[in-house]
Backbone and ligand atoms as CSV (ligand in chain L), in Angstrom:
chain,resi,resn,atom,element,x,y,z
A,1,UNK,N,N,-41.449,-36.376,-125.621
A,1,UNK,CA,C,-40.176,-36.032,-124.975
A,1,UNK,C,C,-39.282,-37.281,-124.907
A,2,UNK,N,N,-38.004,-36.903,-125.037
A,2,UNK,CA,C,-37.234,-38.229,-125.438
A,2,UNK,C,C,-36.319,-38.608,-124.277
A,3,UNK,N,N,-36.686,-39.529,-123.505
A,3,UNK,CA,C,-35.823,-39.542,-121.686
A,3,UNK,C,C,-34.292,-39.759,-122.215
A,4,UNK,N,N,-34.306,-40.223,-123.402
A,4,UNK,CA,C,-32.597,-40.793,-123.701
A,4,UNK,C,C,-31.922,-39.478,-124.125
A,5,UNK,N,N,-32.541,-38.400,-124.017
A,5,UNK,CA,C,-31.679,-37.541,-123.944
A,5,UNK,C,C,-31.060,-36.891,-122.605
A,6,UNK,N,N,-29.672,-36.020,-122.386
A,6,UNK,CA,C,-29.636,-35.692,-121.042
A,6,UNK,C,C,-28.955,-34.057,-121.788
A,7,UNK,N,N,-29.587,-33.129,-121.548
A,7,UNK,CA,C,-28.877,-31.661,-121.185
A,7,UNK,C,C,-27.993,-31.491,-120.610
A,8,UNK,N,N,-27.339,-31.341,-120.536
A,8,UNK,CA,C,-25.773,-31.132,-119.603
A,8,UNK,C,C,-25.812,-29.471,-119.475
A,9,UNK,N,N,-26.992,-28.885,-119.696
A,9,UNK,CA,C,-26.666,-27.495,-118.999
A,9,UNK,C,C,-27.784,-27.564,-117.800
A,10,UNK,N,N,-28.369,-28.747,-117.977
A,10,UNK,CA,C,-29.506,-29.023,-116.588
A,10,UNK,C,C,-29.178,-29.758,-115.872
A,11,UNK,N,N,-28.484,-30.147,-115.003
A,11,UNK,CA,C,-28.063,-31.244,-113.902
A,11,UNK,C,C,-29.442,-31.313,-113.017
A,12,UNK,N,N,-29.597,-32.195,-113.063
A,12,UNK,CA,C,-30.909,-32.985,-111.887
A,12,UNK,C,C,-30.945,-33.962,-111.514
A,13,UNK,N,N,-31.440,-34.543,-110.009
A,13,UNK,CA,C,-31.353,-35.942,-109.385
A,13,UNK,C,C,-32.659,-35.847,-108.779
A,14,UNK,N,N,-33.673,-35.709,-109.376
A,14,UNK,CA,C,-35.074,-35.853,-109.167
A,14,UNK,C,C,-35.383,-37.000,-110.065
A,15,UNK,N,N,-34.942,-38.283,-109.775
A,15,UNK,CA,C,-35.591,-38.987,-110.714
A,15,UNK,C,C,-36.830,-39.673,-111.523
A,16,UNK,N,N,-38.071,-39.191,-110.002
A,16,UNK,CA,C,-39.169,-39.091,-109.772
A,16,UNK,C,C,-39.873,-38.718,-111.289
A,17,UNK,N,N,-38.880,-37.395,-111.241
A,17,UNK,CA,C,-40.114,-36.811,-112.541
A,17,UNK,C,C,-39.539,-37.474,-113.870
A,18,UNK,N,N,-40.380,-37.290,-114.704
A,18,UNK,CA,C,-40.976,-37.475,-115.604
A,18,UNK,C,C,-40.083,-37.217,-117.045
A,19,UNK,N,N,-39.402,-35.824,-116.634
A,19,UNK,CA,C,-38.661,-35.665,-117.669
A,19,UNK,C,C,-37.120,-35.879,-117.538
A,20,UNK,N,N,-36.727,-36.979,-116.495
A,20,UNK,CA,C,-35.259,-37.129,-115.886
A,20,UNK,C,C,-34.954,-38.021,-117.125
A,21,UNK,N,N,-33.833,-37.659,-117.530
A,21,UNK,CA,C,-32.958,-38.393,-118.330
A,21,UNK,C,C,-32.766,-39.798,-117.614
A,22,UNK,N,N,-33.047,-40.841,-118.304
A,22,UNK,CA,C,-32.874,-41.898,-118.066
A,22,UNK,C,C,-31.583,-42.502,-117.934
A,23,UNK,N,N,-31.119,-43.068,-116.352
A,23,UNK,CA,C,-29.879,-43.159,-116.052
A,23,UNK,C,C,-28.648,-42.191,-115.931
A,24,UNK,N,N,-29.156,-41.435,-116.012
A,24,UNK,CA,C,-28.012,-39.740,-116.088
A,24,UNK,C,C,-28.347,-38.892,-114.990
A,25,UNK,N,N,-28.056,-38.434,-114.830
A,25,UNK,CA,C,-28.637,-36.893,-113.263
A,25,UNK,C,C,-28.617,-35.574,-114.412
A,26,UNK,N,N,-29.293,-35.831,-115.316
A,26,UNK,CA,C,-29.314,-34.320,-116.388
A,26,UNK,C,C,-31.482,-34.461,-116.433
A,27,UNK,N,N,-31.771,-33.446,-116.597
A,27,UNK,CA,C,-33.178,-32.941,-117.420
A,27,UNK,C,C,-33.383,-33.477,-118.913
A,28,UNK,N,N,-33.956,-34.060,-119.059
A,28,UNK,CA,C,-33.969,-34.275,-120.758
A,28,UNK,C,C,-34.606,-33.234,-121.470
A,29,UNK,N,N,-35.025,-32.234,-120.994
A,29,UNK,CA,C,-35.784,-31.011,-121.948
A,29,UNK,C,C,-34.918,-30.512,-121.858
A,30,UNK,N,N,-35.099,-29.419,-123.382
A,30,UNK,CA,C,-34.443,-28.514,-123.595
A,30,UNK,C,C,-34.493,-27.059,-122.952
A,31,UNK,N,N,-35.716,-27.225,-122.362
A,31,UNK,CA,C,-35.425,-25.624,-121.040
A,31,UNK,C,C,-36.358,-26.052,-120.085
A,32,UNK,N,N,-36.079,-25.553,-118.923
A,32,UNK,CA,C,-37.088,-25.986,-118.052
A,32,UNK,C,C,-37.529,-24.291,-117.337
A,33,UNK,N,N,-38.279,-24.200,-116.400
A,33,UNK,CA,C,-38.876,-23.361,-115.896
A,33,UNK,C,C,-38.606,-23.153,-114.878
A,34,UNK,N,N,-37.935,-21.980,-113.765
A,34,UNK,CA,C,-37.912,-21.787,-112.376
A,34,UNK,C,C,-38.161,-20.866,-111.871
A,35,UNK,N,N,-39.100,-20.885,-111.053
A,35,UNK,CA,C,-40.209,-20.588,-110.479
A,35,UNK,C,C,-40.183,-20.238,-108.761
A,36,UNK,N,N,-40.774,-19.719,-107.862
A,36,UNK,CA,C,-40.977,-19.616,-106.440
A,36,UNK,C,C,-42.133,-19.758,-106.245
A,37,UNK,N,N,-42.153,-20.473,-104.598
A,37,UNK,CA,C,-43.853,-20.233,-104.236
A,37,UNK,C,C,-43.810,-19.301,-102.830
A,38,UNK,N,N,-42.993,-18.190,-102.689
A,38,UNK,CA,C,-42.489,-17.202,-101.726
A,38,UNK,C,C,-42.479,-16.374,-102.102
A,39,UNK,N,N,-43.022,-15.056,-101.319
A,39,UNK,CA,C,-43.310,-13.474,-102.249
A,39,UNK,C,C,-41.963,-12.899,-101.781
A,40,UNK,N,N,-41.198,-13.795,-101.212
A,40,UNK,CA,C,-39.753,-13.203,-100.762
A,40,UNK,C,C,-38.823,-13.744,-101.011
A,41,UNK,N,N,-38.447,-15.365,-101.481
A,41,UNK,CA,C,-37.149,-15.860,-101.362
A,41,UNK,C,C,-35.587,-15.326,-101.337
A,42,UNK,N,N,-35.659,-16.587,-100.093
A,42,UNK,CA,C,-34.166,-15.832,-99.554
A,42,UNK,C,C,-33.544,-16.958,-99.658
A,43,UNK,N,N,-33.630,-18.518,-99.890
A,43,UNK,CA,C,-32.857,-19.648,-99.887
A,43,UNK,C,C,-32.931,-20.767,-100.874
A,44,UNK,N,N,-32.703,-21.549,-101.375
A,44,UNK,CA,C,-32.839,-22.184,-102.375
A,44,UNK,C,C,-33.662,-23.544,-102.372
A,45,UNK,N,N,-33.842,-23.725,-101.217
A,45,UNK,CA,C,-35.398,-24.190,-100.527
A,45,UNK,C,C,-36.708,-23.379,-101.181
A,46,UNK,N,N,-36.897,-22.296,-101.130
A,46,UNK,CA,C,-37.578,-21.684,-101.763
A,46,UNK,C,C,-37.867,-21.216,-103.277
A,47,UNK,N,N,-37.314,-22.399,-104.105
A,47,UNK,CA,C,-37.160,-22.133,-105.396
A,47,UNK,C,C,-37.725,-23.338,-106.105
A,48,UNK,N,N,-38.424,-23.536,-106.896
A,48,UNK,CA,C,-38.781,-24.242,-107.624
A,48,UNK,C,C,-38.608,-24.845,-109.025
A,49,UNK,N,N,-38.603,-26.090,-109.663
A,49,UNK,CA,C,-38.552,-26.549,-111.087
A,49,UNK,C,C,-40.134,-26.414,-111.231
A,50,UNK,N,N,-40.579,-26.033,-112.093
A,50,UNK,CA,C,-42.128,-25.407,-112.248
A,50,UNK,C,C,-42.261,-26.667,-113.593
A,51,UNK,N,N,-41.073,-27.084,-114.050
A,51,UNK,CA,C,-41.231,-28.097,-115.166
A,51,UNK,C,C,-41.327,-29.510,-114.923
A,52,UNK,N,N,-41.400,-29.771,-113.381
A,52,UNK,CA,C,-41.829,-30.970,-113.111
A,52,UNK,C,C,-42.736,-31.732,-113.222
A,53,UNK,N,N,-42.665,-33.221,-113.548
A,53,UNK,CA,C,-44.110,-33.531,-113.840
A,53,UNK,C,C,-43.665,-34.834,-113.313
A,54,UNK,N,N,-45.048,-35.727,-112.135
A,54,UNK,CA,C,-44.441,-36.758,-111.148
A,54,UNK,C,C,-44.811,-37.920,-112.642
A,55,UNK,N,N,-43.588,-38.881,-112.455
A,55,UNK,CA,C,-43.690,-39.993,-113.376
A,55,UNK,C,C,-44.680,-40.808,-113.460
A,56,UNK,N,N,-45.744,-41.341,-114.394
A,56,UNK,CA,C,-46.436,-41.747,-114.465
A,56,UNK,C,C,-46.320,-43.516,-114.442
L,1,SF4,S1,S,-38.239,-30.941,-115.285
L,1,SF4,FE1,FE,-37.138,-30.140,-113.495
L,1,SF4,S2,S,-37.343,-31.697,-111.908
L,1,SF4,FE2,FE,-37.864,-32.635,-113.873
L,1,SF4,S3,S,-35.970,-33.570,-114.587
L,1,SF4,FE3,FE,-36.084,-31.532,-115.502
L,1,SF4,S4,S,-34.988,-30.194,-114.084
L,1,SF4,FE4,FE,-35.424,-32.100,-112.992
C-alpha cells in the first residue's frame, strides 16, 4: 500500500492508522470498509472504519 497516495473521496484524520496518507487528512486506499458494532445505530459514534489497521 502506497501512504504517498491520498483519495480525496476518503477524508480522514486518524493518523494512527496505517493506511493514512502521509501528511494529508485523506485514506490512501482505494476503498475502505464501514462497518457497526451496534445491532441498532442511531449516531455516528456508532459507526466504524472496519479498514483500520493501528500503525506499526
Ligand atoms: S483505513 Fe479508515 S481509519 Fe485508516 S486511514 Fe483509511 S479511512 Fe482512515
Amino acid at each position: 500500500m502506497d501512504k504517498s497516495k491520498a483519495n480525496q473521496a476518503i477524508k480522514c484524520t486518524v493518523s494512527s492508522c496505517q493506511n493514512h496518507s502521509i501528511g494529508k487528512e485523506y485514506c490512501a486506499l482505494d476503498s475502505i470498509q464501514v462497518g457497526t458494532h451496534e445491532t441498532n445505530p442511531t449516531v455516528d459514534q456508532c459507526t466504524d472504519c472496519q479498514s483500520f489497521k493501528l500503525q506499526a
